[in-house]
KELUM-339613 format. One line per 5 residues: number of its first residue (from 1); their letters; for each residue x, y, z of N, C-alpha, C, CB. Coordinates in steps of 0.05 Angstrom, whole numbers. Glycine has a CB too. Layout:
% residues N
NUM	a	X/Y/Z/X/Y/Z/X/Y/Z/X/Y/Z | ... $
This chain:
% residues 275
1	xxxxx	-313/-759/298/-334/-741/292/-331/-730/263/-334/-717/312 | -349/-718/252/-348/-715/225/-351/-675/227/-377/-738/206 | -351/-662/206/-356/-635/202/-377/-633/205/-350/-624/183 | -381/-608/203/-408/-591/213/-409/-574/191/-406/-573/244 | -433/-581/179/-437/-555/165/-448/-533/162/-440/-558/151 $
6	xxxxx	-444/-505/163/-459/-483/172/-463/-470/151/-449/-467/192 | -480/-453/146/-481/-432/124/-489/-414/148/-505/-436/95 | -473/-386/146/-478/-365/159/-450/-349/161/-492/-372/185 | -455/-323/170/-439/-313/177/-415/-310/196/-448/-305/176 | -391/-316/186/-366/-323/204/-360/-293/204/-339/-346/190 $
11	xxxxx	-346/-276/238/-341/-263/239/-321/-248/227/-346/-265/250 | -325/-224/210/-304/-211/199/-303/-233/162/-272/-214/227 | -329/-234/160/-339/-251/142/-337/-235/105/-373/-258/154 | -353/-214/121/-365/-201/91/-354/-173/104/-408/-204/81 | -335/-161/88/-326/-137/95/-335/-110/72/-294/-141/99 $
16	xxxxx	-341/-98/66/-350/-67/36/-312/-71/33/-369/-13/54 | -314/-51/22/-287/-43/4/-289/-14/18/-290/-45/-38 | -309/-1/29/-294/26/45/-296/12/79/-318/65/41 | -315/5/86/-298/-10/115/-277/-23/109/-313/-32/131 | -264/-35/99/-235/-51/92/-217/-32/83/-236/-76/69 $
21	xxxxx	-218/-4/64/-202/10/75/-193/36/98/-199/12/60 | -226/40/101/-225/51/134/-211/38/154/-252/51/146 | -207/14/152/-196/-12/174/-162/-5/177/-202/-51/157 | -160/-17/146/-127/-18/137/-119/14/136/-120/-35/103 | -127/29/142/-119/59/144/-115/66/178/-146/79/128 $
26	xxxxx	-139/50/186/-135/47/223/-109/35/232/-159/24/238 | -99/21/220/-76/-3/221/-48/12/204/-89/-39/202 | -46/32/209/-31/42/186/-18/32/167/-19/53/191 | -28/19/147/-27/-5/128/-38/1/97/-45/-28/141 | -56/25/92/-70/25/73/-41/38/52/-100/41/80 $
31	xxxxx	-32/65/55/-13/73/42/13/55/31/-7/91/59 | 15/38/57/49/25/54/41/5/29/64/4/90 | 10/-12/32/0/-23/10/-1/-17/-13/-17/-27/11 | -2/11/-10/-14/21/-44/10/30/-55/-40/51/-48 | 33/35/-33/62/48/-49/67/18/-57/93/67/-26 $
36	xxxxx	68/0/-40/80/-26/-55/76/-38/-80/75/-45/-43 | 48/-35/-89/30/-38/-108/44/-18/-129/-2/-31/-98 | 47/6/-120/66/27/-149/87/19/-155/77/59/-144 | 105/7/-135/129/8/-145/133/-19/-156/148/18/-126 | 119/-42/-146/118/-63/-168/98/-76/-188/124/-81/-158 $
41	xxxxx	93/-61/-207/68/-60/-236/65/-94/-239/85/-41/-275 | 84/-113/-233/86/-137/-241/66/-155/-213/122/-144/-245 | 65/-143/-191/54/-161/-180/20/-159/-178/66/-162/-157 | 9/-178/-169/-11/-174/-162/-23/-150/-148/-12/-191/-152 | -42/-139/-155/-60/-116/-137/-71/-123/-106/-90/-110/-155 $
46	xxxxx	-69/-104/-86/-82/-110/-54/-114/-116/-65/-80/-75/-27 | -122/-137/-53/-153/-138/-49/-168/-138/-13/-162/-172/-67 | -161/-103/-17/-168/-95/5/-183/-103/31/-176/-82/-1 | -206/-117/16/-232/-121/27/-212/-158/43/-266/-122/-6 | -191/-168/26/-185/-193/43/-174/-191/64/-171/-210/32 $
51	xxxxx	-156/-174/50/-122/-160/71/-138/-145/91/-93/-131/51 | -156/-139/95/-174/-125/121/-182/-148/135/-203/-106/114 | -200/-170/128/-211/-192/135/-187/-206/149/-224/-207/112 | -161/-208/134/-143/-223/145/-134/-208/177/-118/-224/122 | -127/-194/173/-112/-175/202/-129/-180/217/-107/-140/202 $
56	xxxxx	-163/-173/221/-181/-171/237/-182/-196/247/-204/-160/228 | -182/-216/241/-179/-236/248/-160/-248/265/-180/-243/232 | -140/-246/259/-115/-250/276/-113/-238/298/-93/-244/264 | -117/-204/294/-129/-187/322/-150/-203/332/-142/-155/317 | -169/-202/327/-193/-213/341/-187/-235/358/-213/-221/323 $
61	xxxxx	-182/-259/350/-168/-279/351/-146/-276/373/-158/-284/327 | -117/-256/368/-98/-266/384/-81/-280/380/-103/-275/399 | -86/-287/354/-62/-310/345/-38/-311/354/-55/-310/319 | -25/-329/351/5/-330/368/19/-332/342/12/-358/394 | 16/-360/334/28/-379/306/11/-379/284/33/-412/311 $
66	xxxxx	22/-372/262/-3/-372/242/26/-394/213/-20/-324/230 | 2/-401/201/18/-418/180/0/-404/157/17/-458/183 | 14/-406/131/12/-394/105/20/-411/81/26/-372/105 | -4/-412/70/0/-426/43/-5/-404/17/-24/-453/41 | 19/-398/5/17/-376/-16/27/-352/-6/-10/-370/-25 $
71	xxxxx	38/-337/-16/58/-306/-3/54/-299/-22/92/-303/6 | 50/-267/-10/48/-239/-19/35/-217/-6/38/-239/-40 | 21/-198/-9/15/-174/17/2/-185/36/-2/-148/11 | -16/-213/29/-27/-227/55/-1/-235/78/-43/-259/43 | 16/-238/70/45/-242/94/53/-219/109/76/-250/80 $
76	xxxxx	49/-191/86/55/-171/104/33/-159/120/68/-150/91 | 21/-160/117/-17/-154/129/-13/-188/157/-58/-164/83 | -11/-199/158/-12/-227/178/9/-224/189/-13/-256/166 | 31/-223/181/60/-202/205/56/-194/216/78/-183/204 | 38/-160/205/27/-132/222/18/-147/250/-5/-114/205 $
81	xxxxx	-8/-158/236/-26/-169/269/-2/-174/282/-50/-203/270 | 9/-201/275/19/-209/290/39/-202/308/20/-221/283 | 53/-173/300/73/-155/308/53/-139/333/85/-136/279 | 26/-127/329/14/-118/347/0/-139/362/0/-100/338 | -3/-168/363/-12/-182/386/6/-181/408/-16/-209/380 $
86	xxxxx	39/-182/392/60/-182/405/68/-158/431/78/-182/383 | 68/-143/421/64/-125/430/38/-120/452/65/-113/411 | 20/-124/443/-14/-128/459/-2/-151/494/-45/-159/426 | 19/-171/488/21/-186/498/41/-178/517/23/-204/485 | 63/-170/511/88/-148/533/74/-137/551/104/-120/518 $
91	xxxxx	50/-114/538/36/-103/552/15/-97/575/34/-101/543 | 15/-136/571/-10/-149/589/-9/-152/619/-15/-177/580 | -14/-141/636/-10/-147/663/-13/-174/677/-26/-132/674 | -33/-189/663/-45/-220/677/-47/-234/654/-78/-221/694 | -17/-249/648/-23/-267/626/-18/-297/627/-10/-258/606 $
96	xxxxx	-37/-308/615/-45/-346/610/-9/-351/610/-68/-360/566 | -4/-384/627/5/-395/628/3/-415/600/1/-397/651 | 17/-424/588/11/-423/552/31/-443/549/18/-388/531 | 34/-465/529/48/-476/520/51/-467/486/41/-499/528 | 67/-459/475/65/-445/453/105/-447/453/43/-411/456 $
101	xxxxx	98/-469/428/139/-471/411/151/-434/397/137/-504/365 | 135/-425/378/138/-407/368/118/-382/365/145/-417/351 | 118/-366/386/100/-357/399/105/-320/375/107/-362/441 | 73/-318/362/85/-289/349/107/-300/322/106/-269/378 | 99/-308/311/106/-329/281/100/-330/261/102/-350/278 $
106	xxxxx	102/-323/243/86/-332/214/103/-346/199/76/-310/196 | 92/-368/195/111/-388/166/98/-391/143/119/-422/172 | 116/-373/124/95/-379/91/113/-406/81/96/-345/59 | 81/-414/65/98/-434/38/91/-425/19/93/-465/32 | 110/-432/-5/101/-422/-38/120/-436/-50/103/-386/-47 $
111	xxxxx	111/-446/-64/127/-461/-92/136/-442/-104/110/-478/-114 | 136/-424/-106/156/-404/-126/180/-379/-108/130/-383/-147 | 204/-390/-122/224/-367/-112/218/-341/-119/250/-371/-123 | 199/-334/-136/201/-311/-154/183/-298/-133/192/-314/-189 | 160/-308/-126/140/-295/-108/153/-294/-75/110/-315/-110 $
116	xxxxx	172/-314/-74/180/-304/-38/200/-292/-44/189/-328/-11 | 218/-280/-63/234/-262/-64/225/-232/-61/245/-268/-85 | 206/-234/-79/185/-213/-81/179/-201/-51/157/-228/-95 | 167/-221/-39/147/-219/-12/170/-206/9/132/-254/0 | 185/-220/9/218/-214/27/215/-183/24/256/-228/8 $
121	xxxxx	220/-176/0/233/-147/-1/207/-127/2/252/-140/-35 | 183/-135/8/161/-106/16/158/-119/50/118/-103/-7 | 182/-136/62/180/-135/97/192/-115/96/194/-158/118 | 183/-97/118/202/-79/136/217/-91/152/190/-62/152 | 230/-81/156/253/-89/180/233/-95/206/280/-58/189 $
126	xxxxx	218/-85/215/203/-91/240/175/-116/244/191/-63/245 | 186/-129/211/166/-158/212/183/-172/202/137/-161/197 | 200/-168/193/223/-189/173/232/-219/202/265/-161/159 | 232/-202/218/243/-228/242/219/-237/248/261/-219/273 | 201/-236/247/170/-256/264/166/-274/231/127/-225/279 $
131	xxxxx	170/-271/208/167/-286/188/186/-307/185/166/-272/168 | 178/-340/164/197/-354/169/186/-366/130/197/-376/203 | 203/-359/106/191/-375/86/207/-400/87/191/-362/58 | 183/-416/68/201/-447/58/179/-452/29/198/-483/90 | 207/-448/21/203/-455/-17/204/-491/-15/240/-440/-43 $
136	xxxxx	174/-505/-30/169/-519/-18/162/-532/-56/150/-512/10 | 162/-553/-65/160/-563/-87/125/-575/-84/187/-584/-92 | 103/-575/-104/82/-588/-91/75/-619/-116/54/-561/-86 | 74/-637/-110/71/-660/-122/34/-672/-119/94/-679/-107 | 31/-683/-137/6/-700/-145/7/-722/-124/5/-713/-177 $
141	xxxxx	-6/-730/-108/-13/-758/-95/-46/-762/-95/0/-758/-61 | -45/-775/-79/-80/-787/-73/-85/-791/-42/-86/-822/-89 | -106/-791/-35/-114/-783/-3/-141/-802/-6/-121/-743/6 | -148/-832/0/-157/-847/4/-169/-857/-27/-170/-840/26 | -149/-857/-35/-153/-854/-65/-165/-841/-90/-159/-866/-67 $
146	xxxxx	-165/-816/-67/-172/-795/-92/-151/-773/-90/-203/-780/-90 | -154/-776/-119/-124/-740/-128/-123/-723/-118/-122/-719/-150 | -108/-707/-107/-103/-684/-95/-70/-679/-95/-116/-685/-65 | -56/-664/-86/-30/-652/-81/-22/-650/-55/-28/-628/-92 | 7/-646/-50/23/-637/-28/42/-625/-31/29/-651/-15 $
151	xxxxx	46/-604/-7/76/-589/-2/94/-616/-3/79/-569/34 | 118/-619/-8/138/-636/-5/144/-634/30/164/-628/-26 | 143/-609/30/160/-593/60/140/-581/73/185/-566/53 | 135/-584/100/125/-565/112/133/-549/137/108/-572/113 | 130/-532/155/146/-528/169/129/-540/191/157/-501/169 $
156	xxxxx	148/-548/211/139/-563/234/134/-539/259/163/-587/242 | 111/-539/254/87/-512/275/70/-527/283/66/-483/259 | 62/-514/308/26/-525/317/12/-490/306/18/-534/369 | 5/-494/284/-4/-459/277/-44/-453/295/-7/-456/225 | -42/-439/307/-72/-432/309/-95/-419/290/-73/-419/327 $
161	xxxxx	-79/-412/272/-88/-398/248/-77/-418/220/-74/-365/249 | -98/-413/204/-75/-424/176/-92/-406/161/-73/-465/161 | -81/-398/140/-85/-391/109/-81/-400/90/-77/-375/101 | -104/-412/77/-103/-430/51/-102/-414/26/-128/-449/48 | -85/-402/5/-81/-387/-9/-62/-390/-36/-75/-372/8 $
166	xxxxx	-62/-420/-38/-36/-438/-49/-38/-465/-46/-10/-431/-34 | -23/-475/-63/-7/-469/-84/-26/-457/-111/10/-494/-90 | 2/-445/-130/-12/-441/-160/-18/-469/-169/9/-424/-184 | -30/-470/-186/-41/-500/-202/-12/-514/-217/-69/-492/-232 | -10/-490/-231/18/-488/-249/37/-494/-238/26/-465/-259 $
171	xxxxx	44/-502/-216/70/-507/-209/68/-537/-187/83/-477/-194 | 53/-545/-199/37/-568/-180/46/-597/-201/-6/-561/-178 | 73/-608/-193/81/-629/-211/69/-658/-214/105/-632/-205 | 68/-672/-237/64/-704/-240/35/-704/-239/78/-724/-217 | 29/-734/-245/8/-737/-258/-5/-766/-246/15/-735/-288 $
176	xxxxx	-31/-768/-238/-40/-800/-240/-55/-815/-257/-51/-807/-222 | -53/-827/-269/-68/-844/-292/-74/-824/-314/-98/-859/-281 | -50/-801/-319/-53/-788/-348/-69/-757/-334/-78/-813/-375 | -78/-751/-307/-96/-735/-292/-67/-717/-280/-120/-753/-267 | -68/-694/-296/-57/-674/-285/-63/-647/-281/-42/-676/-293 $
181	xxxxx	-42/-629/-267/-50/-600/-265/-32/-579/-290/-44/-590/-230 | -29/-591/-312/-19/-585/-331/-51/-568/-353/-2/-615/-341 | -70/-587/-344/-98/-573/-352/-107/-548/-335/-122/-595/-349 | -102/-529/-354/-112/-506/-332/-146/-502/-322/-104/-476/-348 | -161/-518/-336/-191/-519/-320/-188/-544/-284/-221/-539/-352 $
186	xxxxx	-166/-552/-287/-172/-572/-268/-163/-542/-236/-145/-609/-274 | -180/-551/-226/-175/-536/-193/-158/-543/-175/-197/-537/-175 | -146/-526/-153/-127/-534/-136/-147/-558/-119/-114/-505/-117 | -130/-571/-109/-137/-591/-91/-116/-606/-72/-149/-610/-107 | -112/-574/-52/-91/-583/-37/-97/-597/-8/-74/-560/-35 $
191	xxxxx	-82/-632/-3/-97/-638/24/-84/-636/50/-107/-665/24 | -59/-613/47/-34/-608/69/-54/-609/102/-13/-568/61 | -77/-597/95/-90/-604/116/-101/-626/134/-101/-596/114 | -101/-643/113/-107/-671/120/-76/-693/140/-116/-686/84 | -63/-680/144/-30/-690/145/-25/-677/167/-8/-681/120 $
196	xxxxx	-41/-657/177/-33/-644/197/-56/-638/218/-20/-622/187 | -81/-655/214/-105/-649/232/-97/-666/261/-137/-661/216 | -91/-681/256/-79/-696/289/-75/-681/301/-54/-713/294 | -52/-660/297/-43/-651/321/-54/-625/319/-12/-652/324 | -71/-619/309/-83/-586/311/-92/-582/342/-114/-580/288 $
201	xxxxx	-93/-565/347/-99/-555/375/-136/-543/374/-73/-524/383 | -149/-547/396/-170/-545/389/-177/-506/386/-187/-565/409 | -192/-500/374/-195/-474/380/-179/-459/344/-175/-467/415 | -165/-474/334/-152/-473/307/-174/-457/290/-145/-505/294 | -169/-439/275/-182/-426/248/-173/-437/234/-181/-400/241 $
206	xxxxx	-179/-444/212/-174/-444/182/-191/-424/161/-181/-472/173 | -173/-416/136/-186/-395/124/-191/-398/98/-175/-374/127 | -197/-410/83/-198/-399/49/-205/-383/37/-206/-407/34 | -182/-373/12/-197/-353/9/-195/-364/-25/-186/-321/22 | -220/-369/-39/-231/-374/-52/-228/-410/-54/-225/-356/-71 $
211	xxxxx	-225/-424/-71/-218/-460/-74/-239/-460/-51/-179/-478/-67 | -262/-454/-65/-289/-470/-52/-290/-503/-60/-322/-455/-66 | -282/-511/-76/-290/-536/-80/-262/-550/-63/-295/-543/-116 | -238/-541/-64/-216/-559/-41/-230/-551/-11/-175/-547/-42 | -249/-527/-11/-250/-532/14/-278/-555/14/-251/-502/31 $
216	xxxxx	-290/-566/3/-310/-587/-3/-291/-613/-1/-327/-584/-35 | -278/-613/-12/-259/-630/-9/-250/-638/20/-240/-621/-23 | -239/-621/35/-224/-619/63/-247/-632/77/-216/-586/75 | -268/-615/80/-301/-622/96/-308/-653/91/-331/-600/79 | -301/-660/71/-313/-698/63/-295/-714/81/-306/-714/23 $
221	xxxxx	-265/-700/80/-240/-713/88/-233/-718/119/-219/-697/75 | -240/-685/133/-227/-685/159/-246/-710/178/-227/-650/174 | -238/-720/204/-247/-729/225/-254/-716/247/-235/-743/231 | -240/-688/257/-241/-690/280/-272/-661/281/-205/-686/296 | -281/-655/294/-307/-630/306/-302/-605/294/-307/-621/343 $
226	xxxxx	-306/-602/259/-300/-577/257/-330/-560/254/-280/-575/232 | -331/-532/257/-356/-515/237/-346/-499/216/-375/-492/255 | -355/-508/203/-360/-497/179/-372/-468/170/-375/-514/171 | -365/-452/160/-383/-429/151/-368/-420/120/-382/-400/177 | -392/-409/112/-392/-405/86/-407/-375/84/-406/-430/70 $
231	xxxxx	-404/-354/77/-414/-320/81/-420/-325/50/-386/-287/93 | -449/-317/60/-456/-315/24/-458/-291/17/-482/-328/12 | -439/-280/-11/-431/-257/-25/-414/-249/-21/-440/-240/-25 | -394/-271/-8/-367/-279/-6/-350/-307/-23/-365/-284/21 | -335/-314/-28/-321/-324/-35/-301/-338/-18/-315/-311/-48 $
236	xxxxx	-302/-332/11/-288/-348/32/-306/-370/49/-275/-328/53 | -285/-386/54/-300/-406/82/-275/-417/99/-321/-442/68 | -283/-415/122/-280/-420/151/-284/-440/159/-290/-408/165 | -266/-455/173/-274/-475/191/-256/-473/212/-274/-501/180 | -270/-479/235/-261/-476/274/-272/-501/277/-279/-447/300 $
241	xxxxx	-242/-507/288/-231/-544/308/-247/-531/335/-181/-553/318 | -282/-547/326/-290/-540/354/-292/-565/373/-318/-526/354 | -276/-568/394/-267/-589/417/-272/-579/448/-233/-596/413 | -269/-600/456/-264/-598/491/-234/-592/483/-271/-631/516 | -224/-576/508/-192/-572/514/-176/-596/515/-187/-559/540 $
246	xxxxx	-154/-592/511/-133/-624/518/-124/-616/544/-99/-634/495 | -119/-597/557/-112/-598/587/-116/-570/597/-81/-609/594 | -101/-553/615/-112/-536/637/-90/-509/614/-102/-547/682 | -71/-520/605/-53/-505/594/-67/-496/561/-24/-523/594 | -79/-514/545/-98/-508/534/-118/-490/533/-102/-520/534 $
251	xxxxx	-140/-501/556/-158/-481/559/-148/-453/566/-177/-490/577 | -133/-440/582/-119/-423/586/-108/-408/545/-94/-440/610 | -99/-418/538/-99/-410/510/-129/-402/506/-88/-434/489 | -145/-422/498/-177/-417/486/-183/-392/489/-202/-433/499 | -183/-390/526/-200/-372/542/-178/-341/525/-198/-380/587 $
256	xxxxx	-161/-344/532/-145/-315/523/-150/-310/500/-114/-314/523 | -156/-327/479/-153/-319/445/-190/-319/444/-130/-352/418 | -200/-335/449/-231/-325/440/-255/-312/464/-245/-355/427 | -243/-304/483/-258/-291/497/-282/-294/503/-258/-274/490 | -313/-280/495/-333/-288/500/-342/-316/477/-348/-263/501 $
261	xxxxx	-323/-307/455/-340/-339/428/-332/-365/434/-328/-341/389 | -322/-363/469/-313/-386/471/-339/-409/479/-290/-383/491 | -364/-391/479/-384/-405/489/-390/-434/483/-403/-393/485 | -369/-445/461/-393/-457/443/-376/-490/472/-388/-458/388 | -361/-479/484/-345/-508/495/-353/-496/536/-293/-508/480 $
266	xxxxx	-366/-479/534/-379/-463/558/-383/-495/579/-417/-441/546 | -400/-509/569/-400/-530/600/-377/-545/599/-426/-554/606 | -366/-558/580/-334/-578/585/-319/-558/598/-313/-591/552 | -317/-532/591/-293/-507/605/-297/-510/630/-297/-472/598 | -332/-510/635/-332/-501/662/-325/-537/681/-370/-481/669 $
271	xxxxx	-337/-560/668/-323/-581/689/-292/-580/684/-334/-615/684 | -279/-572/670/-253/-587/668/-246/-557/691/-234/-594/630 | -252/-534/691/-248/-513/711/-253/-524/744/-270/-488/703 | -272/-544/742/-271/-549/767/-261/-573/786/-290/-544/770 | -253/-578/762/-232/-603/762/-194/-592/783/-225/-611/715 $
């Protein structure tokens, strides 16, 4: 099957800048952000309006495993959730029978020591254990004979979530036929996704947040039933592995993490239910 392409609104799409910090203030998150932001002048600034989008999502969602391309307050904001799904889940009286390796997880990658050193030291102690980095080198290759890059390393997850956020360009080595990322107009064009769509699980998010054109890229590339969305007056796009279930232990995931949006697989759910 090929992609789907949607223009419209993906939920938790287009967020203001005072709902996103009304949100991250709900999440008690907005302060711990902005002290982090004082005390290191060198890093990057919170962009509220993402780091809201991000969490809500993962809440919404349920995520168990999430994978990360690029570190920094997006790791500590994607922890949080994932520290309160955790929790959400202890709490649960009637819960899915689940196949899940690393259940309540986050694994970042980043080509730079300097940025996961960084990222390390604004964990608290009460997300530092659900996080897992890997400093990961990213090289030039080709993907059916066209240019693009790769992690060297990745960590071996079935993630239900990913965040595309990485690599920098700049640290993106080698060259093909004289074509490198040594030109700073050339764009990321990372295809780690392409390497790992086999085994995605259906029901998978993916997220970008900006590299509209790698995500053009991804959309030409993948095979298997994705949708597509694109929020216009945004800068992100989405795509959901939309499938029939692979078995009873599956759907049982779906049903727990998307609740009523599970409609879109509503009659395969209901024969394989009566199966």
């Amino acid at each position: 099957m090929r992609a789907k392409q949607i223009s419209g609104k993906f939920p938790s799409g287009k967020i203001g800048e005072e709902e996103a910090v009304s949100y991250l203030k709900e999440q008690s998150l907005y302060e711990e952000l902005l002290s982090i932001a004082r005390s290191q002048g060198d890093r990057i600034k919170p962009k509220f309006r993402d780091l809201a989008r991000l969490h809500s999502i993962v809440r919404q969602r349920k995520c168990l495993t999430v994978l990360e391309f690029g570190v920094g307050f997006s790791t500590l904001v994607l922890a949080d959730a994932l520290q309160k799904n955790k929790t959400d889940w202890a709490e649960a009286d009637d819960l899915p029978e689940i196949r899940e390796a690393f259940p309540f997880s986050l694994h970042s990658v980043d080509s730079g020591d300097k940025w996961i050193e960084a990222t390390k030291n604004i964990l608290t102690d009460r997300l530092k254990d659900l996080v897992q980095f890997y400093n990961s080198p990213v090289k030039v290759d080709h993907f059916n004979g066209k240019m693009c890059h790769f992690y060297e390393q990745l960590p071996d997850v079935v993630p239900d979530f990913i965040y595309i956020d990485g690599p920098d360009p700049a640290t993106v080595k080698g060259e093909i036929n004289g074509q490198s990322w040594n030109n700073p107009a050339r764009v990321v064009m990372s295809a780690d996704l392409l390497l790992i769509e086999p085994f995605l699980m259906p029901g998978t998010l993916v997220l970008f947040d900006g590299r509209t054109l790698n995500a053009r890229f991804l959309a030409s590339h993948i095979y298997r039933n994705w949708d597509i969305y694109r929020t216009e007056g945004t800068d992100v796009t989405a795509m959901e592995l939309c499938e029939m279930p692979l078995g009873q232990l599956n759907l049982n995931l779906m049903k727990y993490q998307l609740g009523d949006s599970i409609h879109k697989w509503s009659e395969p759910l209901n024969r394989l239910k009566e199966k």
